[in-house]
C-alpha positions in Angstrom: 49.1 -34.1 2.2 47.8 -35.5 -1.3 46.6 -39.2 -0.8 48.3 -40.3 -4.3 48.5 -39.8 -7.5 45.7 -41.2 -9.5 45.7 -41.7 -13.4 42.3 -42.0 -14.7 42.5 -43.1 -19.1 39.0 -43.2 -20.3 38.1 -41.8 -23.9 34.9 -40.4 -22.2 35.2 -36.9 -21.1 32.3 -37.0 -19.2 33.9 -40.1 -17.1 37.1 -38.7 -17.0 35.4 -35.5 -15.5 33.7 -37.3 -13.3 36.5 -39.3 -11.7 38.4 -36.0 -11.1 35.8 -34.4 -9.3 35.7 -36.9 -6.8 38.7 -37.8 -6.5 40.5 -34.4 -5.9 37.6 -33.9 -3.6 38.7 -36.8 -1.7 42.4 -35.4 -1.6 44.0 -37.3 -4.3 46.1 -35.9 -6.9 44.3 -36.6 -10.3 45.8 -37.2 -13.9 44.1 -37.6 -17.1 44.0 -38.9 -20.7 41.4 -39.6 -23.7 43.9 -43.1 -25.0 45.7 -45.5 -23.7 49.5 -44.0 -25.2 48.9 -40.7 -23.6 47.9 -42.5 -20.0 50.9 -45.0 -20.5 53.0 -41.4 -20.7 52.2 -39.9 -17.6 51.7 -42.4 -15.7 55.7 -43.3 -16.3 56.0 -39.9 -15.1 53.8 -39.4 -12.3 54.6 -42.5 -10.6 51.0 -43.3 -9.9 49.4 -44.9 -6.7 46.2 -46.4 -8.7 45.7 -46.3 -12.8 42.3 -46.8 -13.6 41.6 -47.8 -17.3 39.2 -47.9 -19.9 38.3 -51.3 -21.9 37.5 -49.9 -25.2 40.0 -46.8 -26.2 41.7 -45.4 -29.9 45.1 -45.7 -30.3 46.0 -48.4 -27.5 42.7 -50.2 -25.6 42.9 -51.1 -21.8 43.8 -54.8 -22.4 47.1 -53.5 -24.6 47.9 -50.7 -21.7 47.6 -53.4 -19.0 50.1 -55.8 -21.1 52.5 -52.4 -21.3 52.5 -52.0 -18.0 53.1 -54.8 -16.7 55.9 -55.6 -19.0 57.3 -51.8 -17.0 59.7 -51.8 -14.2 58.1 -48.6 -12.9 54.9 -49.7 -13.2 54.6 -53.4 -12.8 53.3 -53.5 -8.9 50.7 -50.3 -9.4 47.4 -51.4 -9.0 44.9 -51.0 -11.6 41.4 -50.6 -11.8 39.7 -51.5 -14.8 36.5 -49.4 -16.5 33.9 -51.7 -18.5 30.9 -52.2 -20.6 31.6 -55.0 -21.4 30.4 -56.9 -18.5 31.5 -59.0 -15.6 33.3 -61.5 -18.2 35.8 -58.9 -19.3 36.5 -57.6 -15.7 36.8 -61.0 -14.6 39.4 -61.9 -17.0 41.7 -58.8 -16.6 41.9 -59.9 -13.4 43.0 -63.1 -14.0 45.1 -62.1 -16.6 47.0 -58.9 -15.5 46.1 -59.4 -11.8 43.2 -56.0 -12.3 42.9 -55.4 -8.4 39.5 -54.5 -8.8 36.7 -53.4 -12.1 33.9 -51.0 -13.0 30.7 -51.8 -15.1 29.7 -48.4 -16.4 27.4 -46.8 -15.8 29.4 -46.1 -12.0 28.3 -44.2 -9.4 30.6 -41.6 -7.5 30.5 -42.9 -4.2 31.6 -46.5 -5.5 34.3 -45.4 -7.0 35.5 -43.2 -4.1 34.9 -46.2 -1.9 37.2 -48.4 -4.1 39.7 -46.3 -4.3 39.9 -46.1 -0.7 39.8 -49.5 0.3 42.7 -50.1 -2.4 44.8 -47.0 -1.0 44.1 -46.7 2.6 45.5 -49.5 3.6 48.9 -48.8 2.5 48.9 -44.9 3.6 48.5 -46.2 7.3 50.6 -48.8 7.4 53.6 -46.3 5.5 52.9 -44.0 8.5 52.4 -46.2 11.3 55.8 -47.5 10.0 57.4 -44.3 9.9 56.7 -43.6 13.0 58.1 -46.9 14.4 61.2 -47.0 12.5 62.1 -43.3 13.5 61.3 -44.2 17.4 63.2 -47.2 17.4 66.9 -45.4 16.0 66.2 -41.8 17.8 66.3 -40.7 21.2 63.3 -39.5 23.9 63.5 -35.9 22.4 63.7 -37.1 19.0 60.5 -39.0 18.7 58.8 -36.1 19.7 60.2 -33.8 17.0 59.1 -36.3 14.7 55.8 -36.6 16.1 55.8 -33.1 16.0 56.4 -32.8 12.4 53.9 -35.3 11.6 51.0 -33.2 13.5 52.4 -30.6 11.5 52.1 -32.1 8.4 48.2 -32.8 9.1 47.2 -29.4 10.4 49.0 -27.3 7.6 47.9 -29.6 4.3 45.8 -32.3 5.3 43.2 -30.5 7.9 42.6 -27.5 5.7 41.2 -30.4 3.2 38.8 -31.4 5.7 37.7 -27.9 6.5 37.1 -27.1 2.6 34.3 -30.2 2.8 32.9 -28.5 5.7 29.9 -26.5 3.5 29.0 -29.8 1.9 28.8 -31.6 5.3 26.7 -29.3 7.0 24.2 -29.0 3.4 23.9 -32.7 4.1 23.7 -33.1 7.5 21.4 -29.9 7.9 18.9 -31.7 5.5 19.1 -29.3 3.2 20.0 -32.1 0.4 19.5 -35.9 0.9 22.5 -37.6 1.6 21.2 -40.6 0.2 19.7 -39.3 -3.0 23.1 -37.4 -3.7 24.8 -38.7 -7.0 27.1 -35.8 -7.8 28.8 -33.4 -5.8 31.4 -31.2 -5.7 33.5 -27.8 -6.5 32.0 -25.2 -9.1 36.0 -24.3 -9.4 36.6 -27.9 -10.7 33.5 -28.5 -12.4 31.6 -25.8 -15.0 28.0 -25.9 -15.0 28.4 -26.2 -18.8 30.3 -29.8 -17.8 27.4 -30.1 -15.4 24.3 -29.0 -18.1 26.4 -31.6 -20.5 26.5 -34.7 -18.2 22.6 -34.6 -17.2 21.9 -34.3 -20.7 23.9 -36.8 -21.9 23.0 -39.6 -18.8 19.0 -38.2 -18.8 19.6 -37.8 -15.5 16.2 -36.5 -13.6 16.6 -34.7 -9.8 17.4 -31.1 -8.3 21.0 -29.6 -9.3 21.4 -27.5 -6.3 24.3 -24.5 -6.4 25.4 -22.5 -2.9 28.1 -19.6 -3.2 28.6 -16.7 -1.1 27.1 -14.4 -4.1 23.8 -17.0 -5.1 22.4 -19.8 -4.6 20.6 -21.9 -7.2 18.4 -25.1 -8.0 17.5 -26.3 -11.2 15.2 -29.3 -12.2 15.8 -32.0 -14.7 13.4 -34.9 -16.0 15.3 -36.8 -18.2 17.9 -34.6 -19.2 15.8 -31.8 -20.1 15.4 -28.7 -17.6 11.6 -27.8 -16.6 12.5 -25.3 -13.8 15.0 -23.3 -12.1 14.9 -20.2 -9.8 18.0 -18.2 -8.0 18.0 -16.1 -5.3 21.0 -13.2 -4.8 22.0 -11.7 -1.0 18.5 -13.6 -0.5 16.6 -12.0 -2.9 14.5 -14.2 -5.1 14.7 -12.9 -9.1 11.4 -13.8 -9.9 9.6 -11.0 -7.0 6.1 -9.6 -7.5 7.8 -6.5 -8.7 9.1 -8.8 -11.9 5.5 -10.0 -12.5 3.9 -6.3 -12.1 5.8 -5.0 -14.6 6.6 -7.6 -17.0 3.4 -8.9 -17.4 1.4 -5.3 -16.8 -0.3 -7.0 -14.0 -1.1 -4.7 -11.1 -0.4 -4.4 -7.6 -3.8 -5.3 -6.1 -4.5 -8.6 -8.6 -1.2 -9.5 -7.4 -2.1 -9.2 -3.7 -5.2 -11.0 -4.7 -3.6 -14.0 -6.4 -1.0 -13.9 -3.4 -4.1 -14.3 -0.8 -5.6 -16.9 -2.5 -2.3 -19.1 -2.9 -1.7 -18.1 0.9 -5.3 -19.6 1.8 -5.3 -22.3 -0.1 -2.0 -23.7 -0.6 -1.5 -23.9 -4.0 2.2 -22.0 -5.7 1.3 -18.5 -6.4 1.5 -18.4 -10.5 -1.4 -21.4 -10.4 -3.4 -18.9 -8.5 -3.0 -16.5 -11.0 -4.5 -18.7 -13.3 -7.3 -19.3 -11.3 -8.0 -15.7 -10.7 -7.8 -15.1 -14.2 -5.1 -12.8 -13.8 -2.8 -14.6 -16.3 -3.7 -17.3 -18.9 -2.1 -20.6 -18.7 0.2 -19.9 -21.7 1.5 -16.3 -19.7 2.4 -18.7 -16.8 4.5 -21.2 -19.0 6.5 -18.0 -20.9 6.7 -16.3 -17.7 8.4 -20.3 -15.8 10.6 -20.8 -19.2 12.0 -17.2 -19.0 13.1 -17.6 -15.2 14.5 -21.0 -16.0 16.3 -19.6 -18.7 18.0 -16.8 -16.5 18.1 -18.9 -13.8 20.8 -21.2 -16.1 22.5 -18.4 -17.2 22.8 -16.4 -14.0 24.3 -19.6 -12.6 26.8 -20.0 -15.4 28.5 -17.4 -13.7 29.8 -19.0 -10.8 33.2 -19.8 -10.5 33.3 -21.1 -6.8 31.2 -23.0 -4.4 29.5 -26.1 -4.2 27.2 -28.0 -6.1 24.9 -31.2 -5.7 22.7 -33.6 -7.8 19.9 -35.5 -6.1 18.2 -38.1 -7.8 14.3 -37.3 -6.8 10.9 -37.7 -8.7 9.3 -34.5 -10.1 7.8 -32.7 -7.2 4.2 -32.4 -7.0 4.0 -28.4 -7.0 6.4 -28.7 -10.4 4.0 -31.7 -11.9 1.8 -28.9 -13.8 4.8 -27.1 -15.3 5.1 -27.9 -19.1 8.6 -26.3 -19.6 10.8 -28.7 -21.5 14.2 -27.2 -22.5 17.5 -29.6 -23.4 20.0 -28.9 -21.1 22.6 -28.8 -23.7 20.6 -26.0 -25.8 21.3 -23.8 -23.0 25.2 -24.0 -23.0 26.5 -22.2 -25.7 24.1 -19.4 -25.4 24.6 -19.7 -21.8 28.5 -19.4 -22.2 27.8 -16.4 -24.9 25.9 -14.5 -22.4 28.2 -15.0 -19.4 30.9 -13.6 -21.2 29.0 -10.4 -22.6 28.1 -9.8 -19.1 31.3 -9.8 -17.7 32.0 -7.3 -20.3 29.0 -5.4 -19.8 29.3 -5.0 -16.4 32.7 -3.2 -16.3 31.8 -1.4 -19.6 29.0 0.5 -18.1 29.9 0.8 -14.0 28.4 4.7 -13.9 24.6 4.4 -12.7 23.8 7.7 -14.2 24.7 6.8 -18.1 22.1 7.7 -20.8 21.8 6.3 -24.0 19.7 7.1 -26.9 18.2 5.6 -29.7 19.4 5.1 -33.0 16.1 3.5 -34.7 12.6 4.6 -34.8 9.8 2.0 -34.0 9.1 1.7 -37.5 12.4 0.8 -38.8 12.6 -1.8 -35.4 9.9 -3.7 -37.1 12.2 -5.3 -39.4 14.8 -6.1 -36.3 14.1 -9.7 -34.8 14.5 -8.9 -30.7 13.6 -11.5 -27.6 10.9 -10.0 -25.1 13.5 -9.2 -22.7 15.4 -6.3 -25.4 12.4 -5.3 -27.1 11.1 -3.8 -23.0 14.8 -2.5 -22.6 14.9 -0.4 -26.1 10.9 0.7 -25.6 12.9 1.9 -21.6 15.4 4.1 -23.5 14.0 7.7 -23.9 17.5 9.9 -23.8 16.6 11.1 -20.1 16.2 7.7 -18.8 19.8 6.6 -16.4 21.4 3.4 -16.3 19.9 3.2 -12.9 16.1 3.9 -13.8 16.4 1.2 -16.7 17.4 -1.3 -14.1 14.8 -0.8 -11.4 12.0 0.2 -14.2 12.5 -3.4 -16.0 12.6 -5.9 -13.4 15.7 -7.5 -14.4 18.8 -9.1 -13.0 21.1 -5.9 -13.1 23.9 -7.4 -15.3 21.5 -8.5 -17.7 19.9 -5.6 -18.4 23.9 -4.4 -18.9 24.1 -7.5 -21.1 21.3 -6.4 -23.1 22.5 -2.6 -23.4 25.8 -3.9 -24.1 24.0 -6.5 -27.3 21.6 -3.3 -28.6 24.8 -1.0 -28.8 26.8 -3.3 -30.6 24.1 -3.9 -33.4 23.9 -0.6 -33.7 20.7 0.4 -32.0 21.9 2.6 -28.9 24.3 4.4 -28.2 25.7 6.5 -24.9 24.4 9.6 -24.5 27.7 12.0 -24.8 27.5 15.1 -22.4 
């Protein structure tokens, strides 16, 4: 069952995201508000187990809420954790003041507020039970106790345990070594927490590490030095999107300088696209374009997740990334980002038949004028009249739903059109 109800009033989004990540992960129920009024509100109505409050608020700050409620009959005895800037002097004289069970200095880190809470709230869940238990065995008979016994087994393996087994991806991914325990600073459920809430928070704390995404469909990791994003790559059913087929064709390099480059990256050790550049295959400048385009797809393709798991680990920039010069702001990704997820939701159940044809409705000439990315100007040079949905795809070395998205973009302006039987 739930562990409590917790009312988290900060003025921060970002904290108040934060808090509710962790905590529902951590079975509590979670309630939220930006001021001190709204928070006073529900937390008349949700009878909460723990408040925790911001210092510095509009409408009503934390010191006037904590006054409120402890002038409240319903709310009196709940304890409250305090959320500070302000130092240890302000946290110090909450307590002493409203009797604060505990305080915060932001910036906080997950796992210390997780571990508060508990040590404030376990307590009293096992001693409730354990008393349960005891006063039930002491009035009922032999037969009795075990029903209730029974029903309190129940009550673990039909709405507590299936919490546990819900954590069981992120325990193995940790225990597996797959991510560092120890450098984790964030973790959670994609379902609760957006990668556009995700993008917004590194940006905002200049967080540097590995964001690291797992779901049944992908599985993701992009890099970050100090907020900005310098790499990311995704694999589908195991199936990298950056393959040598993606650099043949998109940079006209052929198969047997590729096998070349891939030989010489094999023998030496060094990542394959830095042995392009050392075979003179690619210049350094082709390399950076061809790193800033997969991050880029790799944010967006991610975007798309609605479920799974995610995790931040704090770690240096690794030595195989130091060369990369990619620098994009994670938060200029987010509205494009969000633009292109949904026009590729659309896309893809707009065009589901592999064998459409489309056709042009501009000449080269008049195209000139027409400002197009990279990635649209190789799908419109693709579409010939004969050319199917299907040949597009496997001819451009792109994700499939983005060359949908970028169909779906090119008919809308007015470029293409379906080819009508």
């Amino acid at each position: 069952m739930p562990r409590g109800n917790v009312v988290v009033i900060d003025d921060s989004a970002t904290v108040r995201k934060l808090a509710e990540v962790v905590l529902k992960e951590n079975g509590y129920n979670v309630y939220t508000a930006e001021d001190g009024e709204k928070g006073l509100d529900i937390a008349q109505k949700v009878s909460p187990s723990l408040i925790l409050v911001d210092f510095v608020m509009p409408k009503m700050n934390g010191y006037q809420f904590c006054k409120l409620a402890r002038k409240n009959p319903s709310l009196k005895d709940v304890p409250i954790i305090l959320i500070t800037a302000k130092g240890e002097a302000v946290g110090e004289k909450f307590t002493e003041e409203f009797g604060v069970v505990d305080y915060f200095i932001k910036p906080f880190q997950p796992e210390e507020l997780v571990e508060k809470v508990n040590s404030i709230l376990s307590p009293q869940e096992e001693l409730a039970g354990v008393a349960e238990v005891i006063e039930e065995a002491e009035v009922l008979t032999e037969s009795a106790v075990e029903e209730t016994i029974d029903r309190l087994l129940s009550r673990y393996l039909y709405k507590e345990l299936p919490v546990l087994i819900q954590r069981t991806l992120s325990d193995i991914l940790k225990h597996s070594g797959v991510v560092k325990t120890s450098s984790i600073i964030l973790s959670g459920d994609i379902s609760d927490f957006s990668l556009s809430d995700l993008l917004q928070l590194l940006d905002t704390t200049k967080a540097t590490g590995k964001l690291s995404l797992y779901s049944p469909l992908m599985t993701a990791e992009i890099y970050f030095d100090k907020g900005n994003i310098y790499y990311g790559s995704t694999s589908k059913q195991g199936k990298s999107l950056l393959s040598g087929e993606i650099i043949e064709k998109k940079m006209n390099v052929s198969r047997e300088a590729f096998y070349r480059a891939y030989r010489t990256a094999k023998k030496s050790g060094i990542p394959i696209l830095r042995a392009f550049v050392d075979e003179k295959i690619l210049t350094e400048d082709e390399i950076m374009k061809i790193l800033e385009d997969r991050t880029r797809e790799a944010v967006y393709s991610s975007m798309e997740l609605d479920s799974g798991n995610f995790f931040f680990e704090k770690m240096q920039i690794p030595g195989h990334l130091a060369d990369v010069k990619v620098r994009i702001p994670a938060s200029h990704l987010i509205l494009e980002g969000a633009r292109r997820v949904d026009e590729r939701k659309y896309a893809a159940r707009m065009f589901q038949d592999p064998d459409m044809v489309f056709i042009r409705l501009m000449t080269d000439v008049a195209m000139e004028d027409i400002n197009l990315d990279d990635n649209e100007l190789r799908i419109f040079s693709l579409i010939d009249g004969k050319r199917t949905l299907s040949d597009i795809i496997k001819m451009s070395g792109m994700e499939e739903n983005e060359v949908k998205r970028i169909i779906y973009t090119l008919t809308r302006a007015g470029i293409l059109k379906k080819k009508t039987k």
